[in-house]
PAZA-558420 format. One record per residue (C-alpha): residue number from 1; residue in one letter; chain; x, y, z. Coordinates in nm, 2 decimals. Each point is the difference from the previous one (the first is absolute). Example, Ala and Ser with C-alpha at 12.3 -4.5 7.8 and 13.67 -1.06 7.14 Angstrom:
2
+-----+------+------+--------+--------+--------+
! pos ! code ! unit !     xx !     yy !     zz !
+-----+------+------+--------+--------+--------+
!   1 !    a !    A !   1.23 !  -0.45 !   0.78 !
!   2 !    s !    A !   0.14 !   0.34 !  -0.07 !
+-----+------+------+--------+--------+--------+
//
This chain:
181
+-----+------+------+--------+--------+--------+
! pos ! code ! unit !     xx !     yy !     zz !
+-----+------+------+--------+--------+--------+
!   1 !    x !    A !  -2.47 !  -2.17 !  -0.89 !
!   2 !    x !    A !   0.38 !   0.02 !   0.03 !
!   3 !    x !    A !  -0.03 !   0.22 !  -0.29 !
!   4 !    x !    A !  -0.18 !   0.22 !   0.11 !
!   5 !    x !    A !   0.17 !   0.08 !   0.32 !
!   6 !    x !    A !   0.31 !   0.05 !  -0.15 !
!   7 !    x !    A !  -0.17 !   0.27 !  -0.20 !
!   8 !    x !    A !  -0.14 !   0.14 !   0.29 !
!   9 !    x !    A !   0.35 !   0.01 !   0.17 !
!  10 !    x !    A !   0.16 !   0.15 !  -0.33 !
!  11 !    x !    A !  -0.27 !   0.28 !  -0.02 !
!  12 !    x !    A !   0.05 !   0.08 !   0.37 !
!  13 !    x !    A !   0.38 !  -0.02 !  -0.04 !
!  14 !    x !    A !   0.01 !   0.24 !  -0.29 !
!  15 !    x !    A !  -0.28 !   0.27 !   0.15 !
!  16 !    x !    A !   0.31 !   0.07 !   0.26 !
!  17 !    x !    A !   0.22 !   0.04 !  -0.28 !
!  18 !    x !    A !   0.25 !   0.26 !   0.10 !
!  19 !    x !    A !   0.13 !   0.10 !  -0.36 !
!  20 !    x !    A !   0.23 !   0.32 !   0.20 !
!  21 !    x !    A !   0.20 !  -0.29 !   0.20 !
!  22 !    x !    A !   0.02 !  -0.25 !  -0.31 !
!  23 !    x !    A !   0.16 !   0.22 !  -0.24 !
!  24 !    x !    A !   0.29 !   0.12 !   0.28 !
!  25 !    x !    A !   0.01 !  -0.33 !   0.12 !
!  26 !    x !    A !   0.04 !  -0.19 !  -0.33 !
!  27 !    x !    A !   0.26 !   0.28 !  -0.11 !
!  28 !    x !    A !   0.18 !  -0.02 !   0.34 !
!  29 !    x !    A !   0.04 !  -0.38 !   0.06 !
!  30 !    x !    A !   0.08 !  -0.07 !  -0.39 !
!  31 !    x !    A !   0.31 !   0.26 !   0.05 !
!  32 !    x !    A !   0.13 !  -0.25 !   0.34 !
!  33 !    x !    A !  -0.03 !  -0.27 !  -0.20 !
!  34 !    x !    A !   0.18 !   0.13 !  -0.26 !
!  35 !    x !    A !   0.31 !   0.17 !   0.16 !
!  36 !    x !    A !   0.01 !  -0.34 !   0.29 !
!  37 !    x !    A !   0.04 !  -0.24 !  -0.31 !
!  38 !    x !    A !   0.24 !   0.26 !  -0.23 !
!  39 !    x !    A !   0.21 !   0.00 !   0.31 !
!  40 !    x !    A !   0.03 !  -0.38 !  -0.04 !
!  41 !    x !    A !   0.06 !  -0.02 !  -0.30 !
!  42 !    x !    A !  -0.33 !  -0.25 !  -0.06 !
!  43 !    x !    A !  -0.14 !  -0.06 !  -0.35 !
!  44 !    x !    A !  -0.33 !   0.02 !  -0.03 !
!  45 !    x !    A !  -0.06 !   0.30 !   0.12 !
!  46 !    x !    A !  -0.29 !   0.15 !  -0.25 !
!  47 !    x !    A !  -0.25 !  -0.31 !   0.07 !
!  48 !    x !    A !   0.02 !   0.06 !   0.42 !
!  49 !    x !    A !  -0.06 !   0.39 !  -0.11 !
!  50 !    x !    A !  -0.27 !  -0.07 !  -0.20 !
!  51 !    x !    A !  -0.16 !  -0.25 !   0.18 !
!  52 !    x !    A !   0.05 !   0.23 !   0.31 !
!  53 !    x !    A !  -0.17 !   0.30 !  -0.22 !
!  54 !    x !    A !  -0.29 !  -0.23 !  -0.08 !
!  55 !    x !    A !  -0.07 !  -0.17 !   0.31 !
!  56 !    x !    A !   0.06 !   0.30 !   0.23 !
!  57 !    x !    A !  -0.18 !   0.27 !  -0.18 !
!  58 !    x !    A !  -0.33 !  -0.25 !   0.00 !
!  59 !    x !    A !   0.05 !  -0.08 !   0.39 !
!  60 !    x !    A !   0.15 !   0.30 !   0.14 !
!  61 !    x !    A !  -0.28 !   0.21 !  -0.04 !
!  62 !    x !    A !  -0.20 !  -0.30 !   0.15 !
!  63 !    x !    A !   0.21 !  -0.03 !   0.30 !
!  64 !    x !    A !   0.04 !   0.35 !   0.04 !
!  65 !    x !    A !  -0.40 !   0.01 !   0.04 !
!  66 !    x !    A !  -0.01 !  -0.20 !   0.26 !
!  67 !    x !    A !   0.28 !   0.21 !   0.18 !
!  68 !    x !    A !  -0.28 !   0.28 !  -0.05 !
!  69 !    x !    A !  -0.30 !  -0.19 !   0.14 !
!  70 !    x !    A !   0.23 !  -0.12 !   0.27 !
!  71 !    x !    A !   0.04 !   0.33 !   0.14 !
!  72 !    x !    A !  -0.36 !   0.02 !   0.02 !
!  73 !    x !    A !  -0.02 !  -0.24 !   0.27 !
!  74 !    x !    A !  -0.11 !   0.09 !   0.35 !
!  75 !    x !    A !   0.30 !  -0.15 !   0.19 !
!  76 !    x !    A !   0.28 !   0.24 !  -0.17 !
!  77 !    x !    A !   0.26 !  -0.29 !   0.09 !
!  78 !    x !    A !  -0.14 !  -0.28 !  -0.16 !
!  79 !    x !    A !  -0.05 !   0.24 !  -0.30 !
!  80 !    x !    A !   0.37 !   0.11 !   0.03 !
!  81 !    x !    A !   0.11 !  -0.39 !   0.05 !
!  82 !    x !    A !  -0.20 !  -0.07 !  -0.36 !
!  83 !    x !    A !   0.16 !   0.25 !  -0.15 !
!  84 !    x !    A !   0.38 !   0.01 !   0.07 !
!  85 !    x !    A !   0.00 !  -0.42 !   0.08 !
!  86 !    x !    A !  -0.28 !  -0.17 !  -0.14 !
!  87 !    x !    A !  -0.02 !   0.12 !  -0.35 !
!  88 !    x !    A !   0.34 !   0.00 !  -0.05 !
!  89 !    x !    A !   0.10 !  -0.34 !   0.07 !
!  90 !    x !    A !  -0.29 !  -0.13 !  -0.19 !
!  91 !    x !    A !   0.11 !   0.22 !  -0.28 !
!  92 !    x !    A !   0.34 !  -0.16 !   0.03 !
!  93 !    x !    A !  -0.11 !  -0.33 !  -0.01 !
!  94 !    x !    A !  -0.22 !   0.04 !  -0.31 !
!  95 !    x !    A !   0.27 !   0.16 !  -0.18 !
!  96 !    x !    A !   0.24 !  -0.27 !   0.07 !
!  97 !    x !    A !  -0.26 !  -0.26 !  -0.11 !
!  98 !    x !    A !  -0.06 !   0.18 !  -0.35 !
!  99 !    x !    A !   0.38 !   0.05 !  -0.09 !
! 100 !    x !    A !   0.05 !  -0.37 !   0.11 !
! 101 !    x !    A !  -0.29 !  -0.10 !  -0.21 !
! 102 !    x !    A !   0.08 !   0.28 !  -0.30 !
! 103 !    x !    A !   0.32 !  -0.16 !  -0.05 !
! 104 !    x !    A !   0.19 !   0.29 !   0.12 !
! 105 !    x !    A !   0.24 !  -0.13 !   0.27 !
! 106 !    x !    A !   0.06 !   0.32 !   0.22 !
! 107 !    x !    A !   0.33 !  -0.02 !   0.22 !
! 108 !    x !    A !   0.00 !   0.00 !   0.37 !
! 109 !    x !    A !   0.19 !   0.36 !   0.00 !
! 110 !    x !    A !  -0.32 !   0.19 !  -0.23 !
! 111 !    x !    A !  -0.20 !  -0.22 !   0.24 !
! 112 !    x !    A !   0.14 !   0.13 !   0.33 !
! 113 !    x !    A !   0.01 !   0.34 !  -0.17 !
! 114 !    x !    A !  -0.37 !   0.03 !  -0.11 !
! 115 !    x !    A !  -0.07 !  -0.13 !   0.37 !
! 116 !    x !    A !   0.17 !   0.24 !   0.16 !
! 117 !    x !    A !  -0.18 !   0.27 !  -0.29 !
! 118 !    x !    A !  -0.35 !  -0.13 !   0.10 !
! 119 !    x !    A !   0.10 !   0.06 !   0.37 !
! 120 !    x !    A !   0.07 !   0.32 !  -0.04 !
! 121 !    x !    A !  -0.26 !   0.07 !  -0.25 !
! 122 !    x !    A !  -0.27 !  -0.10 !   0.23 !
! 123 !    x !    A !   0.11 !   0.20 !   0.31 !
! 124 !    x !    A !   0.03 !   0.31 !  -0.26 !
! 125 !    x !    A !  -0.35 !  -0.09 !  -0.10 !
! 126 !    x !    A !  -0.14 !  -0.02 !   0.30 !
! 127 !    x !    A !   0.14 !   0.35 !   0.08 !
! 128 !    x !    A !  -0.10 !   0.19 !  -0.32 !
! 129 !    x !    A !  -0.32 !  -0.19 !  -0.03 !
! 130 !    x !    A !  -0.12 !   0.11 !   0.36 !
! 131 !    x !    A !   0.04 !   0.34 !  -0.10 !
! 132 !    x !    A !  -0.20 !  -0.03 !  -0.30 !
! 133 !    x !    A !   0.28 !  -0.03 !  -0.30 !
! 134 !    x !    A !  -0.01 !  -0.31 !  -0.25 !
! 135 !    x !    A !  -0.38 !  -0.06 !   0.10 !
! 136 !    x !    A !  -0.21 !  -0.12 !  -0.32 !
! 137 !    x !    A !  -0.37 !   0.17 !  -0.01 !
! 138 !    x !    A !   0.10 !   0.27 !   0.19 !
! 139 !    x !    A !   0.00 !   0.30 !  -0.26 !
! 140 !    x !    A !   0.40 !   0.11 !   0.00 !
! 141 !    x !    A !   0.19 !  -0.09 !  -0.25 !
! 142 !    x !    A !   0.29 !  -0.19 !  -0.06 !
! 143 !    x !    A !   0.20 !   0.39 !  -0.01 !
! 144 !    x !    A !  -0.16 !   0.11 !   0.31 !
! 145 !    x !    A !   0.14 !  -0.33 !   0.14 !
! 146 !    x !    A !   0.33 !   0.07 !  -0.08 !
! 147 !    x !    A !  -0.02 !   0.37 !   0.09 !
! 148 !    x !    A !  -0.10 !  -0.14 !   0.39 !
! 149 !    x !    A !   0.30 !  -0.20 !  -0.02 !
! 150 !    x !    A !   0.32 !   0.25 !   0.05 !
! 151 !    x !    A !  -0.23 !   0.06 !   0.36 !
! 152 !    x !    A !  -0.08 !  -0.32 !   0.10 !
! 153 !    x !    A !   0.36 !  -0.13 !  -0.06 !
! 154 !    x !    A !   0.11 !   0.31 !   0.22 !
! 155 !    x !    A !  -0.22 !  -0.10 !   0.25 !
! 156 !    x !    A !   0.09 !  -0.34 !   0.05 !
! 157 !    x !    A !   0.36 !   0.07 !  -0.02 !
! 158 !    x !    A !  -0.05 !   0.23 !   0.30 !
! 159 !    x !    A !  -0.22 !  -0.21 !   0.17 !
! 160 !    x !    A !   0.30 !  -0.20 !   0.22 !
! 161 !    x !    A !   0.12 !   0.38 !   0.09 !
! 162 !    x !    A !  -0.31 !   0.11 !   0.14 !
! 163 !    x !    A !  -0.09 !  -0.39 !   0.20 !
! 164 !    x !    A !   0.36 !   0.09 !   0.17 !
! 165 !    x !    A !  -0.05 !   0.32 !   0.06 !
! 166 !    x !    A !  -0.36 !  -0.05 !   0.14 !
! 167 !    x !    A !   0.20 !  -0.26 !   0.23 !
! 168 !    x !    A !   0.24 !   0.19 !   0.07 !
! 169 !    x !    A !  -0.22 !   0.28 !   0.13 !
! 170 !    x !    A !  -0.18 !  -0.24 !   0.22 !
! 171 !    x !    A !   0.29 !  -0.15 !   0.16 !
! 172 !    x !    A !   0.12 !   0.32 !   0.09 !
! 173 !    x !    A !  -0.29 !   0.14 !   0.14 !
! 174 !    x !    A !  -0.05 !  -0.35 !   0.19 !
! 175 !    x !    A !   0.35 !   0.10 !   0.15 !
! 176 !    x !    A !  -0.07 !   0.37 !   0.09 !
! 177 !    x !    A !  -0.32 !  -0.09 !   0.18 !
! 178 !    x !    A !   0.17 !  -0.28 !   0.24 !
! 179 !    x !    A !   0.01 !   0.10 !   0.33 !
! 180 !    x !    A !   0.36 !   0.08 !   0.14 !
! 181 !    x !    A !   0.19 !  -0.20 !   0.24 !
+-----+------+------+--------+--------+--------+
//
């Protein structure tokens, strides 16, 4: 019986297999890992990449599909919660587990790094995958992803601008229409 739940849970897992977010993400987190330990000077280096490259292209896209049927839920927050908080961390914990178990003792400086990536890498995911980039099933390619990207980074980076000027707008017009003394 046990069996054949976990084969239940490991076809479900994989039918939200996001292949887009596990090939950036296994590229992207191997390359912290890498340059965190070089900069320590650590041996051992190539078995925490590989392991890394193994582990995180197989889970990534698995994570990453849950990130996508989070946003389908009907109460945006608790989607948005899933996404940036509770994937991640559950992601971080995994991964510790496997390196600890692989063998492959991974510093607290690459930890605190890939953290800090995953973070990051979540909110950005959250942002692109709302409007419709890195989406698996979806019919755009991996190219028309990355053309999307030049706007959507453009956008985000201008997002604080227009928040403050939108206030800014407000709180001036909140002052023009007080009565005078």
């Amino acid at each position: 019986m046990t069996a054949i739940r976990h084969s239940v849970f490991l076809r479900q897992a994989f039918l939200c297999w996001n292949w887009k977010c596990a090939l950036l993400s296994a590229i992207a987190r191997s390359l912290v890992y890498f340059v965190a330990m070089m900069r320590g000077g650590r041996a051992g280096v190539s078995s925490v990449v590989f392991v890394e490259m193994a582990y995180v292209t197989l889970t990534a896209g698995v994570y990453a599909g849950l990130q996508q049927r989070a946003l389908r839920l009907r109460r945006r927050m608790l989607g948005n919660a899933i996404v940036v908080f509770g994937v991640p961390c559950m992601a971080q914990v995994l991964d510790w587990t496997v390196h600890h178990v692989a063998g492959a003792a991974v510093p607290a400086r690459a930890t605190l790094a890939v953290c800090i990536f995953a973070g990051v890498s979540a909110m950005f995911h959250l942002y692109v995958m709302r409007n419709g980039v890195f989406l698996a099933g979806h019919g755009r390619s991996l190219a028309e992803d990355f053309r999307s990207i030049p706007m959507l980074l453009a956008e985000l980076a201008l997002k604080p601008v227009v928040f403050l000027s939108a206030w800014g707008s407000r709180s001036n017009a909140v002052v023009e229409s007080s009565p005078a003394e």
